[in-house]
Backbone as CSV, one residue per row, in Angstrom:
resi,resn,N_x,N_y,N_z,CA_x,CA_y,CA_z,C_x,C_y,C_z
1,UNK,234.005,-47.710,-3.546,233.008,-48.752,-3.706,232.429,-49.106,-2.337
2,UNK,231.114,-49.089,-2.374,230.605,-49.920,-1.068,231.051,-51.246,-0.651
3,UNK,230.825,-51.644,0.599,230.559,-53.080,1.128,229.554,-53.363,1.429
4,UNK,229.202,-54.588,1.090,227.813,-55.334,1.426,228.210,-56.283,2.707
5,UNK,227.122,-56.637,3.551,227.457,-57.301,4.354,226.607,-57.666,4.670
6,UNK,226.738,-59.425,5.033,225.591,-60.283,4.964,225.993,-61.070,6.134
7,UNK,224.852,-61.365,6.945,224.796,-62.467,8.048,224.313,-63.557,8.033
8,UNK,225.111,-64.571,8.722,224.186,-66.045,8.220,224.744,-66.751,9.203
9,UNK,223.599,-67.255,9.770,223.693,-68.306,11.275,223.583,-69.963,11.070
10,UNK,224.109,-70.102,10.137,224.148,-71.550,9.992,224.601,-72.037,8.817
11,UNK,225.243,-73.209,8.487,226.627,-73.113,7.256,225.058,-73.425,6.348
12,UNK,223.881,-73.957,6.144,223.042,-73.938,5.443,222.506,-72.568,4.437
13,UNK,222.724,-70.985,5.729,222.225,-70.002,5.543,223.771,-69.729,4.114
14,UNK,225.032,-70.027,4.842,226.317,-69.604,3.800,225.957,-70.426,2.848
15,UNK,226.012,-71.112,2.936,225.670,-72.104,1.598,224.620,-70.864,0.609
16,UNK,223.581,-70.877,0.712,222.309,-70.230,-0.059,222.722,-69.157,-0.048
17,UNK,223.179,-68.240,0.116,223.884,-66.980,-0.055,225.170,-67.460,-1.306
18,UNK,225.971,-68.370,-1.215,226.997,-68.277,-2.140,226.113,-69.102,-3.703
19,UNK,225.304,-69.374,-3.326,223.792,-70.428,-4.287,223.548,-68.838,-4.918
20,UNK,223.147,-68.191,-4.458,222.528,-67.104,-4.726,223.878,-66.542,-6.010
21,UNK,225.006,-65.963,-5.253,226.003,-65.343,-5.832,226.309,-66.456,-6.923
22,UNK,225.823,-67.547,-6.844,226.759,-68.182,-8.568,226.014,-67.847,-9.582
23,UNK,224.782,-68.232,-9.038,223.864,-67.761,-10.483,224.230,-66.634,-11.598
24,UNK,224.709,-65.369,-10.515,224.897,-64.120,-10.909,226.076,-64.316,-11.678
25,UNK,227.011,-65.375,-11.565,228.709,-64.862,-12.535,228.459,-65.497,-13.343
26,UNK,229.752,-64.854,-14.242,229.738,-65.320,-15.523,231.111,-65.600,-15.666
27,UNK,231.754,-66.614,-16.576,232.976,-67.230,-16.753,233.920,-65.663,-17.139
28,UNK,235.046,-66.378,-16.511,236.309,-65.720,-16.339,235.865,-64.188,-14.999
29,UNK,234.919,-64.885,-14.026,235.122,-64.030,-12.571,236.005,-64.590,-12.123
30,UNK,236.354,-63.420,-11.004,237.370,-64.234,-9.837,236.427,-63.950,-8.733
31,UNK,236.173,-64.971,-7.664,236.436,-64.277,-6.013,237.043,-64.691,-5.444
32,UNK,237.574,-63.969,-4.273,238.662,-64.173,-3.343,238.144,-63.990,-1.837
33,UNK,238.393,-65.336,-0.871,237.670,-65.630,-0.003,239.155,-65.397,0.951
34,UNK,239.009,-64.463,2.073,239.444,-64.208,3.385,238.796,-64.901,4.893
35,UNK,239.440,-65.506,5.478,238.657,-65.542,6.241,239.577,-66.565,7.442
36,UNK,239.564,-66.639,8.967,240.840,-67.120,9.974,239.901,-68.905,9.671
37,UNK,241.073,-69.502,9.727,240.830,-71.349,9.159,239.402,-71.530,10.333
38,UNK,238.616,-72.218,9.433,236.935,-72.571,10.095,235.938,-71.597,10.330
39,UNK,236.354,-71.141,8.886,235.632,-69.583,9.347,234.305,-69.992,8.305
40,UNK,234.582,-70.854,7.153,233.591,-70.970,6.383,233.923,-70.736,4.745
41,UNK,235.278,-70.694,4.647,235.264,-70.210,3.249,235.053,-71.641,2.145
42,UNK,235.992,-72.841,2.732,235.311,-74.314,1.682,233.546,-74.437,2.273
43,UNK,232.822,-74.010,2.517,231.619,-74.010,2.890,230.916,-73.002,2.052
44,UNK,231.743,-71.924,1.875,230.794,-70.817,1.227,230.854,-71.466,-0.740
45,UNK,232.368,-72.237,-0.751,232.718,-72.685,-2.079,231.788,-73.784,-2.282
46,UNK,231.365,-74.420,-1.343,230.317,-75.555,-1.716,229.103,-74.966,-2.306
47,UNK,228.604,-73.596,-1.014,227.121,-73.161,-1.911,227.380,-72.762,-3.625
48,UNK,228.717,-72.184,-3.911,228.920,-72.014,-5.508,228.690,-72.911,-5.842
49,UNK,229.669,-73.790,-5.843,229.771,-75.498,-6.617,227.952,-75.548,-6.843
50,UNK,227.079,-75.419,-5.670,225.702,-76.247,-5.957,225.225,-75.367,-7.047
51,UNK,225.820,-73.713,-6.849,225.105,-72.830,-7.490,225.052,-73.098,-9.251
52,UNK,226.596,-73.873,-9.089,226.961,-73.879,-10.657,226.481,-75.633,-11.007
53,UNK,226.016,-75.943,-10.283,225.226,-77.468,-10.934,226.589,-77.989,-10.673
54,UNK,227.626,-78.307,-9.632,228.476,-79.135,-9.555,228.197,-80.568,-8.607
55,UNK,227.982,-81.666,-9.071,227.367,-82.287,-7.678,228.441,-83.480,-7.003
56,UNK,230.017,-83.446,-7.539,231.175,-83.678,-6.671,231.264,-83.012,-5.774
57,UNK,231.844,-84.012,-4.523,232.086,-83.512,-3.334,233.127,-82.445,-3.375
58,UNK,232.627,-80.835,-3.047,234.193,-80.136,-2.912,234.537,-79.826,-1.653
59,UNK,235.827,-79.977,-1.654,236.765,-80.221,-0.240,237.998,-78.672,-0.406
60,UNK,238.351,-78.758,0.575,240.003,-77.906,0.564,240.933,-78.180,-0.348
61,UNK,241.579,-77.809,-1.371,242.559,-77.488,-2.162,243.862,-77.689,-1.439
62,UNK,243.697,-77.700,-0.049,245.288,-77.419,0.404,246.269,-77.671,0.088
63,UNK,246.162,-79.172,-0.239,247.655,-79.667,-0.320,247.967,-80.270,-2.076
64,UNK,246.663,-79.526,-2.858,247.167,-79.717,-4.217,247.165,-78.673,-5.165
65,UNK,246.583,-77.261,-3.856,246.664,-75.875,-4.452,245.283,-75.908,-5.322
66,UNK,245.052,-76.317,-6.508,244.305,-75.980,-7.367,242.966,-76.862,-7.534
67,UNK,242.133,-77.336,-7.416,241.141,-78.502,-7.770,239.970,-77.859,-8.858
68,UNK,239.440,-78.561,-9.920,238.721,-78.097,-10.978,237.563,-79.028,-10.751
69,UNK,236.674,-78.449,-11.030,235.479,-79.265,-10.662,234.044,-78.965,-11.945
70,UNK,233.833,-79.679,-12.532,232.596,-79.570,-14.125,231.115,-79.540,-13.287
71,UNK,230.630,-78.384,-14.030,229.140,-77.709,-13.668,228.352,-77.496,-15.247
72,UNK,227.688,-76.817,-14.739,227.824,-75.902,-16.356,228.405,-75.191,-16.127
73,UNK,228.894,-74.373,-15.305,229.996,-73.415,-15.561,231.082,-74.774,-14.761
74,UNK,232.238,-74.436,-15.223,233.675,-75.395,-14.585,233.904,-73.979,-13.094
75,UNK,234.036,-74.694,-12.251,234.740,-73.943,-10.451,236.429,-74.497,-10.839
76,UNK,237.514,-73.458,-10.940,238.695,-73.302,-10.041,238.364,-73.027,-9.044
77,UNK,239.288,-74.272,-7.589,238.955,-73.723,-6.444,240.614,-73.688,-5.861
78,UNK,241.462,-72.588,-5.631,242.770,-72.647,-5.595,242.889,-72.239,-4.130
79,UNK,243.872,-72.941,-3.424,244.235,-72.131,-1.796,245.569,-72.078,-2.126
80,UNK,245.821,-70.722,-1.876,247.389,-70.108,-2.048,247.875,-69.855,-1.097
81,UNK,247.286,-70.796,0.347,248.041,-70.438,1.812,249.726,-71.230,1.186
82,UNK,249.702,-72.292,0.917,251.280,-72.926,0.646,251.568,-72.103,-0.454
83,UNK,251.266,-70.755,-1.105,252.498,-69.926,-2.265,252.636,-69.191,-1.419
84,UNK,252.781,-68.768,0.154,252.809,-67.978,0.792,254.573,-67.285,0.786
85,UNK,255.343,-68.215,0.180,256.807,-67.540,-0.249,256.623,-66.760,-1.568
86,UNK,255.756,-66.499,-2.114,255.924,-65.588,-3.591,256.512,-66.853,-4.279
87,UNK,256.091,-68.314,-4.451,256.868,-69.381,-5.321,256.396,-69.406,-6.554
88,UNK,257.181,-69.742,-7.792,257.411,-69.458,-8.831,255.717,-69.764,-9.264
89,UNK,255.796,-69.010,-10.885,254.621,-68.909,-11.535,253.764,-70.312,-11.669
90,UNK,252.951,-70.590,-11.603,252.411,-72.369,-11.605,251.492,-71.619,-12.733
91,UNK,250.743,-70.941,-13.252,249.973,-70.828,-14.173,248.863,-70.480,-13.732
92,UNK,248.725,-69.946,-12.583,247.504,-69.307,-12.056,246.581,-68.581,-13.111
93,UNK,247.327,-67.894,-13.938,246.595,-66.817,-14.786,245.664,-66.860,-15.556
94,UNK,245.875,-68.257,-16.185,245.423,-68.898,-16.661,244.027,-69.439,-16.139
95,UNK,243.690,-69.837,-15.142,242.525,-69.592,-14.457,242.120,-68.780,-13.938
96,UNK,242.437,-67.271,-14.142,241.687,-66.323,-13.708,240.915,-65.692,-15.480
97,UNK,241.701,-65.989,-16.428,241.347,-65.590,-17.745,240.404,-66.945,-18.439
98,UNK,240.169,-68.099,-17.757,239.912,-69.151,-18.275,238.234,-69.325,-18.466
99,UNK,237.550,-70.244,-18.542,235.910,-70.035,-18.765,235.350,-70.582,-18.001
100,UNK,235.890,-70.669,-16.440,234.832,-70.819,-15.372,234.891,-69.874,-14.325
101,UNK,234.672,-70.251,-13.146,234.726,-69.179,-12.211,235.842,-69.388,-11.286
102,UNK,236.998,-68.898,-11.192,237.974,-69.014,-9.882,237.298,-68.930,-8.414
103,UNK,237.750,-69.340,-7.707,237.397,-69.101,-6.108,238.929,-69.232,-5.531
104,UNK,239.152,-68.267,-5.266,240.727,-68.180,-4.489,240.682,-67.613,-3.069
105,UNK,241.094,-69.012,-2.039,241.372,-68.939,-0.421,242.750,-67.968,-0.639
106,UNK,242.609,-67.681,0.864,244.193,-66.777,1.321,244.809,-65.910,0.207
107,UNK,243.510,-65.733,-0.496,244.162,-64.470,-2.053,245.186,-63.389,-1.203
108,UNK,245.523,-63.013,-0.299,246.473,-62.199,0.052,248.158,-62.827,-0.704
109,UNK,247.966,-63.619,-0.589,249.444,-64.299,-0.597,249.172,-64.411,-2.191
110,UNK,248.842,-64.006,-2.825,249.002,-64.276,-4.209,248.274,-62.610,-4.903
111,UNK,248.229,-61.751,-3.972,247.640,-60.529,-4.372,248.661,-60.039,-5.557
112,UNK,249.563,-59.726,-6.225,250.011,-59.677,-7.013,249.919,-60.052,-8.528
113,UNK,249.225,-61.655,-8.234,248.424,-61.955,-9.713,247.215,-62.113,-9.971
114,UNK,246.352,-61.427,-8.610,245.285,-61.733,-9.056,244.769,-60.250,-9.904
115,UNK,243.738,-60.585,-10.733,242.880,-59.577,-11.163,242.413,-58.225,-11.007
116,UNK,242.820,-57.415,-11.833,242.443,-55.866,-10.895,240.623,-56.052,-10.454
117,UNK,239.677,-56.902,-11.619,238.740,-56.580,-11.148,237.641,-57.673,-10.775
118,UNK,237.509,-58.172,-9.511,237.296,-59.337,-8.692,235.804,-58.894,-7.467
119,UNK,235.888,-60.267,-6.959,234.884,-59.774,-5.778,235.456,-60.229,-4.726
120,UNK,235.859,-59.629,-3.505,237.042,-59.841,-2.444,235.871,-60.172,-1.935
121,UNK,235.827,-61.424,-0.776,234.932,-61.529,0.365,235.650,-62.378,1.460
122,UNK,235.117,-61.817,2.737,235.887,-62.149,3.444,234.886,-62.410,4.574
123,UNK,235.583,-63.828,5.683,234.581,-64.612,6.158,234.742,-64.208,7.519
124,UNK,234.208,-63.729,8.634,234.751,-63.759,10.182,233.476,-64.103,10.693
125,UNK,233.901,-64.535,12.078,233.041,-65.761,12.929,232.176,-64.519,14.045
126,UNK,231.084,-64.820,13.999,230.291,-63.825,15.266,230.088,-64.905,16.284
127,UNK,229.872,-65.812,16.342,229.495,-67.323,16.993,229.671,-68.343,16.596
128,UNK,229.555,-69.333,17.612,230.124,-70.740,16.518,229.433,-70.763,15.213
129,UNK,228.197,-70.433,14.977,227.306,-71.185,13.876,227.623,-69.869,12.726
130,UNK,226.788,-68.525,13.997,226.890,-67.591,12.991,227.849,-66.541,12.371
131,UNK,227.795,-65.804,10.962,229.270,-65.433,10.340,228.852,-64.237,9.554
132,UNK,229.847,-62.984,9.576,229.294,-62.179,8.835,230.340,-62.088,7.501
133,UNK,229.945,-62.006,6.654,229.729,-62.196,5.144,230.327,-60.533,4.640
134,UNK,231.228,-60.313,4.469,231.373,-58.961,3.407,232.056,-58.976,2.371
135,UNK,231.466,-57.955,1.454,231.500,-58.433,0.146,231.929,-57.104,-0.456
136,UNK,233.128,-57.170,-0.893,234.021,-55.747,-1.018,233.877,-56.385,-2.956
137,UNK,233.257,-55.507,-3.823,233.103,-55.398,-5.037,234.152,-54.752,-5.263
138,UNK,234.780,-55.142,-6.573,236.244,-54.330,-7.241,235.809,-54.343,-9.075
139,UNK,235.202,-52.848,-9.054,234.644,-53.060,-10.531,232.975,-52.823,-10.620
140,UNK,232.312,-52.045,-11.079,231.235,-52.328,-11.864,230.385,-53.637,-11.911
141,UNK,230.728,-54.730,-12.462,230.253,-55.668,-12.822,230.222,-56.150,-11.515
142,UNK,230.695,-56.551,-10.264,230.715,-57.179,-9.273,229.987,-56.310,-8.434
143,UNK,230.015,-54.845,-8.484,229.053,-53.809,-7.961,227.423,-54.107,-8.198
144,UNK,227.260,-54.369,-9.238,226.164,-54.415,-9.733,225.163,-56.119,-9.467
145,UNK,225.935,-57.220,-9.281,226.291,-58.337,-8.643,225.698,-58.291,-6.865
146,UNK,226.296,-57.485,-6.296,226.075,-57.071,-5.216,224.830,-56.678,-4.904
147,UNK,224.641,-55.611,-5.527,223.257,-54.664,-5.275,222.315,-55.716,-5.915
148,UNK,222.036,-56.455,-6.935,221.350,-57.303,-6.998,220.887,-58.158,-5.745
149,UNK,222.236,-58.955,-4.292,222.301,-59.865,-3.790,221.594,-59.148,-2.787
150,UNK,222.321,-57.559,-2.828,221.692,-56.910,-1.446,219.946,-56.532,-1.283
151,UNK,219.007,-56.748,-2.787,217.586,-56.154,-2.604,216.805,-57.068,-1.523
């Protein structure tokens, strides 16, 4: 599968890029956001949230793991940096099979339950402002997602 890769110099530009990518999903996606802390990934989850008509403030998950947030489509927004021991099942699965869209931080540490077929993206810093954006499709449907984002 290809990678797409997108640049954006200002958390305004991430924002409208992840605006862009909500439109495109449809309930029961996953994506999974990589990226070293302040890199932009609760920033890229905000442009979803707007994408999906959410207009609560969304913040970091950290310290309650999971936060659900009502759009027309419903956002899971889960950070699995604290399951970083492999800790017991909490019911993740359940929001990856459920009828909104997951957004899962530090998906490494939970690579085991997530989804064979997802959109991995991962965030790294070129400058303070600006960030490059790649977008590793897993599947057809997220392929096709892509090449749409990339015309």
């Amino acid at each position: 599968m290809t990678d797409y890769i997108f640049e954006t110099n200002s958390e305004m530009e991430t924002k409208r890029l992840a605006n862009k990518l909500a439109i495109l999903l449809k309930p029961g996606d996953v994506i999974t956001l990589e990226g070293d802390l302040g890199a932009g990934k609760t920033t890229f989850t905000k442009g979803l949230g707007q994408g999906l008509g959410i207009t609560r403030t969304i913040n970091s998950p950290t310290f309650t793991i999971v936060k659900e947030y009502q759009g027309e489509v419903a956002l899971y927004h889960i950070d699995a940096y604290r399951l970083e021991d492999g800790e017991e099942d909490i019911g993740l699965e359940e929001y990856f099979n459920g009828d909104g869209i997951t957004v899962v931080e530090w998906a490494s540490f939970i690579e085991y339950l997530l989804p064979e077929e997802r959109l991995n993206i991962k965030i790294s810093y070129d400058s303070e402002y600006e960030r490059k954006i790649t977008f590793e499709p897993v599947g057809e449907h997220f392929n096709s997602i892509c090449r749409e984002l990339y015309r």
